[in-house]
Residue, then its C-alpha position, 0 to 999 in steps of 0.5 A: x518519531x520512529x520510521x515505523x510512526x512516520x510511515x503510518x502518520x503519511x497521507x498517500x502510499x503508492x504500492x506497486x505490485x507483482x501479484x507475487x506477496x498476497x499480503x499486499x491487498x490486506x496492507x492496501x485495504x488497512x490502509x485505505x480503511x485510515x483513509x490514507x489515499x492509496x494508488x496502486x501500480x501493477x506491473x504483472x503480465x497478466x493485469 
């Protein structure tokens, strides 16, 4: 299986976020809508 494949066939993700890359909420809502489990840190000063 290629790294890409084994990254999509994982059951839970951990994003951890600065609030800097908009594209982070497309790739959590995608993979909340595999119904993957998805937790999210943020480490932004203004949470």
């Amino acid at each position: 299986m290629s790294e890409q494949g084994s990254f999509w066939g994982a059951g839970c993700f951990v994003e951890i976020t600065d609030k800097t890359k908009p594209a982070m909420k497309p790739t959590i809502d995608k993979l909340t809508s595999l119904g993957k489990r998805v937790y999210v840190i943020d480490v932004s000063r203004n949470s």
